[in-house]
LOFIBA-555337 format. One record per residue: residue in one letter; chain; residue number from 1; x, y, z of N, C-alpha, C, CB in turn. Coordinates in Angstrom, 2 decimals, decimal comma. Last residue first. Glycine has a CB too. Example, Ala and Ser with C-alpha at 12.3 -4.5 7.8 and 13.67 -1.06 7.14 Angstrom:
BEGIN
{residu->s chaine->A num->2 n_x->12,85 n_y->-2,25 n_z->7,08 ca_x->13,67 ca_y->-1,06 ca_z->7,14 c_x->12,90 c_y->0,03 c_z->7,87 cb_x->14,08 cb_y->-0,60 cb_z->5,72}
{residu->a chaine->A num->1 n_x->13,19 n_y->-5,69 n_z->7,80 ca_x->12,30 ca_y->-4,50 ca_z->7,80 c_x->13,20 c_y->-3,30 c_z->7,80 cb_x->11,31 cb_y->-4,47 cb_z->9,05}
//
This chain:
BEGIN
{residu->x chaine->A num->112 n_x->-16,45 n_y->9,83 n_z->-18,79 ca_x->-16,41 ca_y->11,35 ca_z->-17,97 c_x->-16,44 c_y->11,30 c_z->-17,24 cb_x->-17,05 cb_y->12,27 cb_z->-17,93}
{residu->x chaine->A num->111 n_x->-15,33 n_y->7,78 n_z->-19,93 ca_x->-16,38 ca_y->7,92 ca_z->-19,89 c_x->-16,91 c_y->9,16 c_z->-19,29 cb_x->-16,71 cb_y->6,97 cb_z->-19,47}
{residu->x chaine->A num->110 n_x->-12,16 n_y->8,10 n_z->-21,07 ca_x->-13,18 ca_y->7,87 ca_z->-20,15 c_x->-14,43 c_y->7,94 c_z->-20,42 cb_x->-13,07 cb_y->8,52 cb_z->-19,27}
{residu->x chaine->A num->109 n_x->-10,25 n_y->8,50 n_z->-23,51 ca_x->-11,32 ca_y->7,34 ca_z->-23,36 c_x->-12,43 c_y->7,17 c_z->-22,27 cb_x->-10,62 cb_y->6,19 cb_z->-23,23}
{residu->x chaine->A num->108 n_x->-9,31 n_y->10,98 n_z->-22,75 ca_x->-10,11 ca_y->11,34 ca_z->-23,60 c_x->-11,34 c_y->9,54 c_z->-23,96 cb_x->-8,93 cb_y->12,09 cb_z->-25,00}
{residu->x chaine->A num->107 n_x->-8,60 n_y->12,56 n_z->-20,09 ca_x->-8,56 ca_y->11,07 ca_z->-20,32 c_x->-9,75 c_y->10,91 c_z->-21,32 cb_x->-8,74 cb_y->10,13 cb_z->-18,88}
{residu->x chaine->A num->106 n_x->-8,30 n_y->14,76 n_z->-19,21 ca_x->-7,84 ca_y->14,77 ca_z->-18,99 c_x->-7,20 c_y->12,98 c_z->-19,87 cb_x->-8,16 cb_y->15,43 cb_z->-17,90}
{residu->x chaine->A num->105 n_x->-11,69 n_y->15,77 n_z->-20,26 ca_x->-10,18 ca_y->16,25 ca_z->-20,80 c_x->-8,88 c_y->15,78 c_z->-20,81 cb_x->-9,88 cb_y->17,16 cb_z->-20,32}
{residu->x chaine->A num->104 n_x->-12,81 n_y->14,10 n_z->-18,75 ca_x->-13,06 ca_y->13,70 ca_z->-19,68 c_x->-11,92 c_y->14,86 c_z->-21,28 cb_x->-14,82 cb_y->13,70 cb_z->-19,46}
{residu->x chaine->A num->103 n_x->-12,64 n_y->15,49 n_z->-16,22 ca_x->-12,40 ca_y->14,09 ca_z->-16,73 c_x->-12,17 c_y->13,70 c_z->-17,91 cb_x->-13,23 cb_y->13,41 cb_z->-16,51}
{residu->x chaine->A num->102 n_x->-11,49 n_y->18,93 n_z->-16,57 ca_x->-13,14 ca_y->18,11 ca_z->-16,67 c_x->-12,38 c_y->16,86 c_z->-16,81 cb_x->-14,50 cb_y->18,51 cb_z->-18,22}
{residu->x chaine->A num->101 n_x->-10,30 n_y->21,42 n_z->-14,85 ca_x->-10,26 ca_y->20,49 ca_z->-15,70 c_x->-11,22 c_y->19,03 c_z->-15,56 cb_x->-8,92 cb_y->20,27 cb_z->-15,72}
{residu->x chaine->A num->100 n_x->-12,94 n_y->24,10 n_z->-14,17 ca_x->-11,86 ca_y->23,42 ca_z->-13,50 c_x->-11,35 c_y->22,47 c_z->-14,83 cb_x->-12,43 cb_y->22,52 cb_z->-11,99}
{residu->x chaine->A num->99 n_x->-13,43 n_y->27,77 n_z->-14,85 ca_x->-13,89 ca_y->25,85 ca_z->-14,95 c_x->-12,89 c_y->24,91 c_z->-14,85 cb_x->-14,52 cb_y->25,30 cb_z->-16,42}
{residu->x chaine->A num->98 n_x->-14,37 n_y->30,04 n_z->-12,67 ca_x->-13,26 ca_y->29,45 ca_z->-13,91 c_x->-13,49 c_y->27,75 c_z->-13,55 cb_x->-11,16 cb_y->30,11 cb_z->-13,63}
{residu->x chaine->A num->97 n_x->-17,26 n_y->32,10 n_z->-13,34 ca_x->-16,51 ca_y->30,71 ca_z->-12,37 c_x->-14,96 c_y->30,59 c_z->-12,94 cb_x->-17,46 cb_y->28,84 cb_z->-12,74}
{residu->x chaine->A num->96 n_x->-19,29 n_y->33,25 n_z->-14,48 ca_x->-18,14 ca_y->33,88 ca_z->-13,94 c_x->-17,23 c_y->33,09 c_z->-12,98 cb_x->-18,57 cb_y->35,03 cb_z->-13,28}
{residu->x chaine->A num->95 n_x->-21,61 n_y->31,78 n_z->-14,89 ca_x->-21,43 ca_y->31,84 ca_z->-13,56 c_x->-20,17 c_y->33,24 c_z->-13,18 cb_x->-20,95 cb_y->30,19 cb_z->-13,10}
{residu->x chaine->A num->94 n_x->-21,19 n_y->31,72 n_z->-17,34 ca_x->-22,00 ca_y->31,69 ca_z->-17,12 c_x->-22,21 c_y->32,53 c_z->-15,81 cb_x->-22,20 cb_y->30,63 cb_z->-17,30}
{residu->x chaine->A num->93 n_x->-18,86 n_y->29,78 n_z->-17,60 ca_x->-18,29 ca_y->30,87 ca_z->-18,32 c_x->-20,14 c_y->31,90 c_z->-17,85 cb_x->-17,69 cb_y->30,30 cb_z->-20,50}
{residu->x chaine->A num->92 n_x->-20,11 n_y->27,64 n_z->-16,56 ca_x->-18,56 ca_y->28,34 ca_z->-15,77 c_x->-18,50 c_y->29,96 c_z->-15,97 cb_x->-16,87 cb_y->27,66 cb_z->-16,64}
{residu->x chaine->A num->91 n_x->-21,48 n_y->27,05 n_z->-18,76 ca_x->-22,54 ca_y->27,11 ca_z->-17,71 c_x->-20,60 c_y->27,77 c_z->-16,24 cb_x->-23,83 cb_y->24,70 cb_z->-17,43}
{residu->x chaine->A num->90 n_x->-19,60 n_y->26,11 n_z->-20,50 ca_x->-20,47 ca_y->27,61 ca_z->-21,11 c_x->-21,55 c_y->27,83 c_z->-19,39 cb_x->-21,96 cb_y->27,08 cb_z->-23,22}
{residu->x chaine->A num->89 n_x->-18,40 n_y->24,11 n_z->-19,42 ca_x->-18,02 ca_y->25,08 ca_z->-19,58 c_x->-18,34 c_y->26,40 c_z->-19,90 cb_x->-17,58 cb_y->24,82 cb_z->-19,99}
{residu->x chaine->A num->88 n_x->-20,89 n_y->22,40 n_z->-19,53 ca_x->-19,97 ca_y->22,88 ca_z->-18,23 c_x->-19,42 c_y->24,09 c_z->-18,26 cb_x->-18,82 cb_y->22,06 cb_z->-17,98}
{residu->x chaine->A num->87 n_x->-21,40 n_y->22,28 n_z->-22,28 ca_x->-22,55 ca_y->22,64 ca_z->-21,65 c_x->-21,62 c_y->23,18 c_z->-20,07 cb_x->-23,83 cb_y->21,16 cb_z->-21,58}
{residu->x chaine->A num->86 n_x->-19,00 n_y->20,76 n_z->-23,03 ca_x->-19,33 ca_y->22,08 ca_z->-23,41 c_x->-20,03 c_y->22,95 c_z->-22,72 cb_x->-19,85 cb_y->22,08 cb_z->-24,37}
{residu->x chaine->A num->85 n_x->-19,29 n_y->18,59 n_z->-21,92 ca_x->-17,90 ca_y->19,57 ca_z->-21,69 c_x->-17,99 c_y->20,99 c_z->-21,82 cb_x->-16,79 cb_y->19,27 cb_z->-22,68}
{residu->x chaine->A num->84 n_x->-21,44 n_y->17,50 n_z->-23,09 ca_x->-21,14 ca_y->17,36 ca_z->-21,59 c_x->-20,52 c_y->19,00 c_z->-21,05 cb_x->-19,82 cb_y->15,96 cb_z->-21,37}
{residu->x chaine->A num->83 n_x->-20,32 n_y->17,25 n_z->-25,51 ca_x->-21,73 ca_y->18,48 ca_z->-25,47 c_x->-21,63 c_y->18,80 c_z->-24,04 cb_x->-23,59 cb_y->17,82 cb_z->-25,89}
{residu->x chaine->A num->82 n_x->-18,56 n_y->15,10 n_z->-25,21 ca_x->-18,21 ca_y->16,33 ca_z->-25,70 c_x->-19,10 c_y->17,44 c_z->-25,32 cb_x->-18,12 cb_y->16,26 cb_z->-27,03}
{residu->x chaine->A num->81 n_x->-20,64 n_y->13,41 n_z->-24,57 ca_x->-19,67 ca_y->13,57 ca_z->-23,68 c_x->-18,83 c_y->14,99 c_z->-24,15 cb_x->-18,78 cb_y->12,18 cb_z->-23,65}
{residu->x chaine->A num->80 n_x->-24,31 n_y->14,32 n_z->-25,60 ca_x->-22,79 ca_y->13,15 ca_z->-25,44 c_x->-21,57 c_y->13,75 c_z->-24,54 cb_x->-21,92 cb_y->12,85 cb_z->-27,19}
{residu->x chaine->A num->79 n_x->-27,37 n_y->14,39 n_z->-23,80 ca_x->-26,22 ca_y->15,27 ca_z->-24,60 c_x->-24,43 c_y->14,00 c_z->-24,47 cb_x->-26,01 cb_y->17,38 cb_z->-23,35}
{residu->x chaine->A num->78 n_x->-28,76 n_y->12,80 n_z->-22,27 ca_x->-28,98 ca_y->13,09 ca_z->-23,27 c_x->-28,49 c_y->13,93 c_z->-23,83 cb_x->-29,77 cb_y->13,16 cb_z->-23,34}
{residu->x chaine->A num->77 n_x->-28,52 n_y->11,49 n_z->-19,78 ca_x->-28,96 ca_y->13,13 ca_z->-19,74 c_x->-29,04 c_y->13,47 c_z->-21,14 cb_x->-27,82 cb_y->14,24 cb_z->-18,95}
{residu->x chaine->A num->76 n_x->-28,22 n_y->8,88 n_z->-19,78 ca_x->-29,51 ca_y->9,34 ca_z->-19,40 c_x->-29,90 c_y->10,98 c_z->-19,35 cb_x->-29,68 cb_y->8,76 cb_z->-18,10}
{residu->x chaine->A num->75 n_x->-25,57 n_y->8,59 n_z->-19,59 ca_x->-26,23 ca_y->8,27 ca_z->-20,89 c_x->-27,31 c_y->8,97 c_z->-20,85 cb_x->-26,54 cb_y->6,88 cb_z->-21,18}
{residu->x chaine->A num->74 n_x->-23,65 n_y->10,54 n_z->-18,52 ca_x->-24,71 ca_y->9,65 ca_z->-17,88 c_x->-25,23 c_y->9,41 c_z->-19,19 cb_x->-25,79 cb_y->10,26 cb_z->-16,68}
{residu->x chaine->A num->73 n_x->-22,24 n_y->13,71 n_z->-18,13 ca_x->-22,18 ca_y->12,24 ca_z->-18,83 c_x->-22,67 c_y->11,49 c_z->-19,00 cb_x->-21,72 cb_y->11,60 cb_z->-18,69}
{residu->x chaine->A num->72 n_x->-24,05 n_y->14,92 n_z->-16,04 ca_x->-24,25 ca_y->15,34 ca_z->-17,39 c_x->-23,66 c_y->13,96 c_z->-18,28 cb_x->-23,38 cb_y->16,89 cb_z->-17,69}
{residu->x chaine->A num->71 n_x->-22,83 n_y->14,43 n_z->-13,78 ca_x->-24,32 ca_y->13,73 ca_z->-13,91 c_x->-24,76 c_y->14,28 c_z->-15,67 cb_x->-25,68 cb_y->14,53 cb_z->-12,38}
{residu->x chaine->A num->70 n_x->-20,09 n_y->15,06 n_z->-14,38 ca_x->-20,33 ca_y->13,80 ca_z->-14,23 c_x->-21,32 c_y->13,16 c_z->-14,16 cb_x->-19,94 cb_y->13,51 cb_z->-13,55}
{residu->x chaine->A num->69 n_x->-20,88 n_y->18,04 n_z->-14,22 ca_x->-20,37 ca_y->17,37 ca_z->-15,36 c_x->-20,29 c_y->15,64 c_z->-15,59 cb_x->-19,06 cb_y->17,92 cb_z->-15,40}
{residu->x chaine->A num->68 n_x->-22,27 n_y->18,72 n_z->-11,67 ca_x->-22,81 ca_y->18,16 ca_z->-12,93 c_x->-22,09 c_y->17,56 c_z->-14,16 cb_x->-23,46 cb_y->19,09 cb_z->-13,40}
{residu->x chaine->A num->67 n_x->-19,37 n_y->17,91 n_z->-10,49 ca_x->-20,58 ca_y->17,30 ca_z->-10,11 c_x->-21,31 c_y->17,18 c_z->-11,82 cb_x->-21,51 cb_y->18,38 cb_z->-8,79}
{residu->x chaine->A num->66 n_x->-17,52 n_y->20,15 n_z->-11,86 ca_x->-17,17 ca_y->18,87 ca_z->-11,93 c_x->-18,20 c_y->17,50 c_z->-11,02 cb_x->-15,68 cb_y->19,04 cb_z->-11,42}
{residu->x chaine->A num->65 n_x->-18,87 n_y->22,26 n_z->-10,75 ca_x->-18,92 ca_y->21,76 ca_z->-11,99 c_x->-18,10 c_y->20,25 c_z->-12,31 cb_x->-18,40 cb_y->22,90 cb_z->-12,79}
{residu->x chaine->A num->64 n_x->-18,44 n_y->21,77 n_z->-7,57 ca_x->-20,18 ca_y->21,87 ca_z->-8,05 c_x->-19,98 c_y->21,55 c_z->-9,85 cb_x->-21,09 cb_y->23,98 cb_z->-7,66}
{residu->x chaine->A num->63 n_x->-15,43 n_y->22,00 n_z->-7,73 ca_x->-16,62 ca_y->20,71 ca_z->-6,95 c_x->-17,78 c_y->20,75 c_z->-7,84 cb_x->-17,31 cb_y->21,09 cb_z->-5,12}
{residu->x chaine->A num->62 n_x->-15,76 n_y->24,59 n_z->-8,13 ca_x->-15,01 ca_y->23,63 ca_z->-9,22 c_x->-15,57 c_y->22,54 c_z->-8,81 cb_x->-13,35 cb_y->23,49 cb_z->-9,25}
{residu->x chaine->A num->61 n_x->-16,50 n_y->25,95 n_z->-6,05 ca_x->-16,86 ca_y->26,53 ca_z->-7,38 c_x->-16,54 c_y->24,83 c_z->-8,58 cb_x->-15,52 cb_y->28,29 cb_z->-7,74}
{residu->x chaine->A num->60 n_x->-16,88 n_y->23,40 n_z->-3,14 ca_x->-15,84 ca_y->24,65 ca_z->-4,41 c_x->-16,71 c_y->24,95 c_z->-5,70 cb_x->-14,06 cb_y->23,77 cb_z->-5,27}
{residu->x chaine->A num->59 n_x->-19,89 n_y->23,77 n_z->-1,40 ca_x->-18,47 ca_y->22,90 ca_z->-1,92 c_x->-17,69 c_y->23,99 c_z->-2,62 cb_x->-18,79 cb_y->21,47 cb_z->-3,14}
{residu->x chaine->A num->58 n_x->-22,07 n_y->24,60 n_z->-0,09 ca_x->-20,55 ca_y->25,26 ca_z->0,01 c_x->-19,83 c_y->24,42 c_z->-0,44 cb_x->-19,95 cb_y->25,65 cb_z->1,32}
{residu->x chaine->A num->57 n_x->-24,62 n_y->24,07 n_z->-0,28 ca_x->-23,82 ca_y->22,86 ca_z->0,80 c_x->-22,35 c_y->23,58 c_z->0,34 cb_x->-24,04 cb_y->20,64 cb_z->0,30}
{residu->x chaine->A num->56 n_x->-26,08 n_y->26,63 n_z->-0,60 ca_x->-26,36 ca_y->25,57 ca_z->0,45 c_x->-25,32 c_y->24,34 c_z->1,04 cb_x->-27,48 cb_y->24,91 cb_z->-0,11}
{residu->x chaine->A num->55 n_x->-24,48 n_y->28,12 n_z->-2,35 ca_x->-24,95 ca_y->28,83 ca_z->-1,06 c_x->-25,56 c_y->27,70 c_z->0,12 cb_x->-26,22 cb_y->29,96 cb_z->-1,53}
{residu->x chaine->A num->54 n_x->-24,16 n_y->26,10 n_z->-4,44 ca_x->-23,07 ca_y->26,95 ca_z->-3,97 c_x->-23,20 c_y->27,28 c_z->-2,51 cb_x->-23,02 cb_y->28,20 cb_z->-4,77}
{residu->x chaine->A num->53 n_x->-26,29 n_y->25,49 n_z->-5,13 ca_x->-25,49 ca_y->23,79 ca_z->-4,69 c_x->-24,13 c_y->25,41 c_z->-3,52 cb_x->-24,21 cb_y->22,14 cb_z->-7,18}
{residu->x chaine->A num->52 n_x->-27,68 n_y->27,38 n_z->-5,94 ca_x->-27,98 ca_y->27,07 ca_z->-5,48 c_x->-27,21 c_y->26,15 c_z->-4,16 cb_x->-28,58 cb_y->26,96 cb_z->-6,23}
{residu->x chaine->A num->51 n_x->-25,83 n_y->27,79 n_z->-8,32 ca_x->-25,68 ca_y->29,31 ca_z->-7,43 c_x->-26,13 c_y->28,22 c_z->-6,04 cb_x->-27,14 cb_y->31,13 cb_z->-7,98}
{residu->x chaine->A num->50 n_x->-26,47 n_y->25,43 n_z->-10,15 ca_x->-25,36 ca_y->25,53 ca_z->-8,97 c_x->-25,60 c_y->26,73 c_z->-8,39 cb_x->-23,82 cb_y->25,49 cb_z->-9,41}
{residu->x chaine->A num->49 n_x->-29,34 n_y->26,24 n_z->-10,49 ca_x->-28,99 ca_y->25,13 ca_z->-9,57 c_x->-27,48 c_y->25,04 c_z->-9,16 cb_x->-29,39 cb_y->23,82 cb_z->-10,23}
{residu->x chaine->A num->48 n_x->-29,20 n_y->28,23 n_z->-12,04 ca_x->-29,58 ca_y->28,47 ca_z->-10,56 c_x->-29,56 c_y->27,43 c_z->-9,77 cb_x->-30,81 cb_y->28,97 cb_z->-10,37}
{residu->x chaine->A num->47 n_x->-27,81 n_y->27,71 n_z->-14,25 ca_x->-27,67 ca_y->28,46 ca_z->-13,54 c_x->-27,65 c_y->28,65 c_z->-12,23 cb_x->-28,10 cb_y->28,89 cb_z->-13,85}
{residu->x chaine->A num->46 n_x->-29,15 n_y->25,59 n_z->-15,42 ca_x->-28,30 ca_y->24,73 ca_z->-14,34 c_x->-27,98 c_y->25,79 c_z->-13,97 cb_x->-27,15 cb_y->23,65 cb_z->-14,62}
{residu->x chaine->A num->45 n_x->-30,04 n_y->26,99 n_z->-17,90 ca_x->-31,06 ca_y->26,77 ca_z->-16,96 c_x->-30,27 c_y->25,94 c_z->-15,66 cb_x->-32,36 cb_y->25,88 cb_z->-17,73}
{residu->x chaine->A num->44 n_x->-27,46 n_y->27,16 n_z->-19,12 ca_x->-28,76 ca_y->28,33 ca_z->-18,72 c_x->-29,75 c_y->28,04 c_z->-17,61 cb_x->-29,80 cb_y->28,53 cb_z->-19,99}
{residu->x chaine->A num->43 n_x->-27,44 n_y->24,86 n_z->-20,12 ca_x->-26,17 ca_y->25,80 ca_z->-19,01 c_x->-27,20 c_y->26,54 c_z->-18,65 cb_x->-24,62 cb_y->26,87 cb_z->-19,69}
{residu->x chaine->A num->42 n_x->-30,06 n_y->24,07 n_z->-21,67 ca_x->-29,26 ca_y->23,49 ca_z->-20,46 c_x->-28,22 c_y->24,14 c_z->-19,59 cb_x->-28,61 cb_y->22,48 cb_z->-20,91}
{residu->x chaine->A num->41 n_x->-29,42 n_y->26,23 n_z->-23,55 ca_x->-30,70 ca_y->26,11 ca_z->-22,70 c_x->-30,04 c_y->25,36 c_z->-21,06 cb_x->-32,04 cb_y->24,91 cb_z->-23,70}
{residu->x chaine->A num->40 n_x->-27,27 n_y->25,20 n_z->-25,05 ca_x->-27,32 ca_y->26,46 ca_z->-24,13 c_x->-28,61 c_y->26,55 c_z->-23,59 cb_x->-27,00 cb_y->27,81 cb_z->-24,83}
{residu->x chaine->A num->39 n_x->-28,08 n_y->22,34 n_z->-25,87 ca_x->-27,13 ca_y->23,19 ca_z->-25,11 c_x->-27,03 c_y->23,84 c_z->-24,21 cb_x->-26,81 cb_y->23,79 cb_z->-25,48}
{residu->x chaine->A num->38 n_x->-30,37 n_y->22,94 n_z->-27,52 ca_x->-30,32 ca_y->22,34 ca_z->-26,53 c_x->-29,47 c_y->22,28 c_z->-25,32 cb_x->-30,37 cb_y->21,57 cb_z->-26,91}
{residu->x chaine->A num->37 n_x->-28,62 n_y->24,80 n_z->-29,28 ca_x->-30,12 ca_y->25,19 ca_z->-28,44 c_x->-30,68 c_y->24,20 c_z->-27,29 cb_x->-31,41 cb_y->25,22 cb_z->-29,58}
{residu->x chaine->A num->36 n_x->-27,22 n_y->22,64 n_z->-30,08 ca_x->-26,59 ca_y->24,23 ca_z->-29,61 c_x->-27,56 c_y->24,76 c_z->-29,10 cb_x->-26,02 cb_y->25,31 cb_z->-30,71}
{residu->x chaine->A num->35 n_x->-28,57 n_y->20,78 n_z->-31,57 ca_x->-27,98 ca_y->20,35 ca_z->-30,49 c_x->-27,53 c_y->21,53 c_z->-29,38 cb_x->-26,86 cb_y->19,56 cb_z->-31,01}
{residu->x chaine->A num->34 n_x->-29,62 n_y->21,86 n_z->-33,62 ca_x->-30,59 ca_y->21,86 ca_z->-32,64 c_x->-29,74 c_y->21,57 c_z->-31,29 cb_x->-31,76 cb_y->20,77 cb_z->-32,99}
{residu->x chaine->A num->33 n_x->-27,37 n_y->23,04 n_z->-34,70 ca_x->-28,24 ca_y->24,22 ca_z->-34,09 c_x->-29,17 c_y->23,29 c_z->-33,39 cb_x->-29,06 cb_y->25,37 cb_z->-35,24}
{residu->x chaine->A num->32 n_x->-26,87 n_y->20,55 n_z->-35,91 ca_x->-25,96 ca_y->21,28 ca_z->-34,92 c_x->-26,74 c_y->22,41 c_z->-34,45 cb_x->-24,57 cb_y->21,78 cb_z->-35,54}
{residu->x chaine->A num->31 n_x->-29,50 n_y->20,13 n_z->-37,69 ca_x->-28,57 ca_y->19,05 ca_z->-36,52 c_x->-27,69 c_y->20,15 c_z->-35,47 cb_x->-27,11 cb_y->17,82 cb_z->-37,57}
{residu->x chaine->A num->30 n_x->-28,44 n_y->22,32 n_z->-39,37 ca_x->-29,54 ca_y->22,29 ca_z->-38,70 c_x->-29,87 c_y->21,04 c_z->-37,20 cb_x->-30,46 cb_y->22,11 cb_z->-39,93}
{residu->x chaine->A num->29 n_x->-26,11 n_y->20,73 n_z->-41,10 ca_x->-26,10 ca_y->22,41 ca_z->-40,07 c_x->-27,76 c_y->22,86 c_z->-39,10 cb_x->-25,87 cb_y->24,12 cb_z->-41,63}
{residu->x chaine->A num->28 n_x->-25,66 n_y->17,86 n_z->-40,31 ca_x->-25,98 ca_y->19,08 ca_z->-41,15 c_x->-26,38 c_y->20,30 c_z->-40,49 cb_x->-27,01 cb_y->18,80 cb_z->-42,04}
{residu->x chaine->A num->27 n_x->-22,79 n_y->16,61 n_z->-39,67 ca_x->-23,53 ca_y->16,86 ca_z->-38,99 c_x->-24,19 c_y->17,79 c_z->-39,77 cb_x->-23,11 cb_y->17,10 cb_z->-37,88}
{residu->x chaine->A num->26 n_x->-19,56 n_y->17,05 n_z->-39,63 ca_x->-20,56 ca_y->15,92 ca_z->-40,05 c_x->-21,53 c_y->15,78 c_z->-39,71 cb_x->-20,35 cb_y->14,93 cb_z->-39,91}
{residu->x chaine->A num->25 n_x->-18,39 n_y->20,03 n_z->-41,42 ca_x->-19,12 ca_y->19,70 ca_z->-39,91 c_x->-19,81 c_y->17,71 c_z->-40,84 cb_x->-21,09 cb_y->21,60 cb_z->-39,25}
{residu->x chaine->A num->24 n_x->-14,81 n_y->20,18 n_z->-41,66 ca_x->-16,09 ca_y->20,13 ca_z->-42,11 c_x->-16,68 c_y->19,71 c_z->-41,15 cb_x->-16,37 cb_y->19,46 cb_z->-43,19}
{residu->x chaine->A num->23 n_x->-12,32 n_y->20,21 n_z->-40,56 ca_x->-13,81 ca_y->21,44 ca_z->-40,34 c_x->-14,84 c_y->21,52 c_z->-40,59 cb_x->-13,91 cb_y->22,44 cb_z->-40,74}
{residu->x chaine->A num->22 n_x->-10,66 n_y->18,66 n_z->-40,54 ca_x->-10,44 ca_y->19,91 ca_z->-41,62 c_x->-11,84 c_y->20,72 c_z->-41,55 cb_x->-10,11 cb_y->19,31 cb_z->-43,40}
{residu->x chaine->A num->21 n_x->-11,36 n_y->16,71 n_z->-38,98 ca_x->-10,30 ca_y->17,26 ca_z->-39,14 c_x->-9,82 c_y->18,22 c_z->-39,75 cb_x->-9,86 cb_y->16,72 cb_z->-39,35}
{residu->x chaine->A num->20 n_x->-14,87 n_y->17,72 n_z->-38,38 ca_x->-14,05 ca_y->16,55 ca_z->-38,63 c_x->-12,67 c_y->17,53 c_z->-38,61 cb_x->-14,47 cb_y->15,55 cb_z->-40,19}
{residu->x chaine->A num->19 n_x->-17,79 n_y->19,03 n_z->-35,90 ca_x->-16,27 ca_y->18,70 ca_z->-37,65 c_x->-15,31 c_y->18,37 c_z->-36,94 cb_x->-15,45 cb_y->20,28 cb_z->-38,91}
{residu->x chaine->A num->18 n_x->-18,65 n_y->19,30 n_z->-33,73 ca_x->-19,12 ca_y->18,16 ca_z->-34,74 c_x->-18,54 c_y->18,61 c_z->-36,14 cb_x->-20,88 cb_y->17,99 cb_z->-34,80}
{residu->x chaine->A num->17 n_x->-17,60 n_y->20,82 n_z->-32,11 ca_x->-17,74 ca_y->19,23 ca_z->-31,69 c_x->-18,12 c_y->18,75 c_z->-32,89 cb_x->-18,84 cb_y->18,78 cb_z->-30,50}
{residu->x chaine->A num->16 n_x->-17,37 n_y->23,17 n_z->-33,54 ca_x->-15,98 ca_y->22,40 ca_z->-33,38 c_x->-16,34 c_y->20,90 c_z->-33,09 cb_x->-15,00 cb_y->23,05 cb_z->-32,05}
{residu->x chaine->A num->15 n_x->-19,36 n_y->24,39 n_z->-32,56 ca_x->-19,65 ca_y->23,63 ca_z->-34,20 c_x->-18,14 c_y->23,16 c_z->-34,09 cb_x->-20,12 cb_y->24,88 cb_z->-35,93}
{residu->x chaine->A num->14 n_x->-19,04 n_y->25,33 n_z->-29,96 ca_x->-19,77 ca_y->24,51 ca_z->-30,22 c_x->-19,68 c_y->23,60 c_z->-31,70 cb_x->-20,80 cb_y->25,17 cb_z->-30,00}
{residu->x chaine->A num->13 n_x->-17,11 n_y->27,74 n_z->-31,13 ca_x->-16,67 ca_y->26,36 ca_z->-29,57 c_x->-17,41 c_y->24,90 c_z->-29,89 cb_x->-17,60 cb_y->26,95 cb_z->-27,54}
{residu->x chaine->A num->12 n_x->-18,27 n_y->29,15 n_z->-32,85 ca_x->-16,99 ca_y->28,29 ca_z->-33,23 c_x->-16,73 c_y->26,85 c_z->-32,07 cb_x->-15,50 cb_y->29,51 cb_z->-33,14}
{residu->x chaine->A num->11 n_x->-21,56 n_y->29,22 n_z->-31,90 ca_x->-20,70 ca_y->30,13 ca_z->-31,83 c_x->-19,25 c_y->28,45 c_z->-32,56 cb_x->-20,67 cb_y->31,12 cb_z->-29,80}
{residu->x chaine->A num->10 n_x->-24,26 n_y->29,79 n_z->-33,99 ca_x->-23,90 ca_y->28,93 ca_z->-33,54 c_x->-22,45 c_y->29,24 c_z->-33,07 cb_x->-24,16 cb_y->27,98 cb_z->-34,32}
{residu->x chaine->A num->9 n_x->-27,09 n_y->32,30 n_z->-34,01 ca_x->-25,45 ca_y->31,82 ca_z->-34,74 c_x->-24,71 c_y->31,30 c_z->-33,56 cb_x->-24,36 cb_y->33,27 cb_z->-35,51}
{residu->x chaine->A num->8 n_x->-30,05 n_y->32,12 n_z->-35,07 ca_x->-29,49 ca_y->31,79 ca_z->-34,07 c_x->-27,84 c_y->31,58 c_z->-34,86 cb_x->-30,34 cb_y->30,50 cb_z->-33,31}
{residu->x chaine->A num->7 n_x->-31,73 n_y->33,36 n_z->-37,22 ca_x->-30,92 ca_y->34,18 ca_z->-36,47 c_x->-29,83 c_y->34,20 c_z->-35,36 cb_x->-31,56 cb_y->34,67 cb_z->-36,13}
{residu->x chaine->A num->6 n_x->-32,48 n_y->31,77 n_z->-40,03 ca_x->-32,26 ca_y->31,41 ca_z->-38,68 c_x->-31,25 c_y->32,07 c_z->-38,20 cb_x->-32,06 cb_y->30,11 cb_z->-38,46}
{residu->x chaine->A num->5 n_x->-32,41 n_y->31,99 n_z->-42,95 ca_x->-33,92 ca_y->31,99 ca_z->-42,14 c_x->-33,21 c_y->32,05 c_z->-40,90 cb_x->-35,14 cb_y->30,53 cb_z->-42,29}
{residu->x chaine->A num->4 n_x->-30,24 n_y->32,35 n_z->-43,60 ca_x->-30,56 ca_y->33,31 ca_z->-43,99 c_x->-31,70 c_y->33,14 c_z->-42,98 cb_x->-30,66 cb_y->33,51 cb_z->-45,44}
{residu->x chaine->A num->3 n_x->-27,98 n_y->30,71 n_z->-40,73 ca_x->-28,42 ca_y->30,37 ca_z->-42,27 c_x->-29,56 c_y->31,72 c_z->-42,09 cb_x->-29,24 cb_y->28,39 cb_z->-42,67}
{residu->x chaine->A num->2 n_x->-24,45 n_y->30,70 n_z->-39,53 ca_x->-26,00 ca_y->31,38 ca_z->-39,58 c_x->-26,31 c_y->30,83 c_z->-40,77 cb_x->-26,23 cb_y->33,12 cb_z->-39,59}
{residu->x chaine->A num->1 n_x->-21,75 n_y->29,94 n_z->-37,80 ca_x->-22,70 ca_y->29,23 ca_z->-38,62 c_x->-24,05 c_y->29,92 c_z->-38,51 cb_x->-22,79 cb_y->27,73 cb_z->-38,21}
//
């Protein structure tokens, strides 16, 4: 998803959360870029807080994402439960981690 003014291209992973069954996005394409910049800012910037969680209290690679992923659900973080998943996974894919299975994969009513 690129538009002529805006260099940012939204990759397939992300514009998947917001179309429908046949792809269309419900969501106008400027909606989804803001959400995708919000996004990837967020993995980006949780960088150094797991390297961090890593070297100080040594849990598993998979521990530490399946942490934020559960403080990422929270109403209060302000991305939905899907964006949650995403933001984990692009923050794995980030790290060079492999991302464990997320709650909210496993049990699509949970709450994460």
């Amino acid at each position: 998803m690129q538009e002529d003014d805006n260099q940012i291209i939204v990759p397939p992973s992300f514009t998947a959360l917001f179309a429908d069954a046949r792809g269309r996005l419900r969501e106008s394409a400027d909606v989804v870029r803001q959400h995708y910049e919000l996004c990837e800012d967020l993995a980006s910037h949780l960088v150094a807080h797991a390297q961090t969680l890593y070297h100080v209290q040594a849990p598993s690679e998979a521990e530490i994402l399946r942490r934020i992923h559960a403080g990422l659900c929270t109403t209060e973080s302000g991305v939905s439960r899907l964006e949650a998943t995403w933001v984990v996974r692009r923050l794995a894919e980030l790290l060079v981690w492999p991302c464990p299975l997320l709650t909210s994969e496993t049990d699509p009513s949970s709450a994460c």
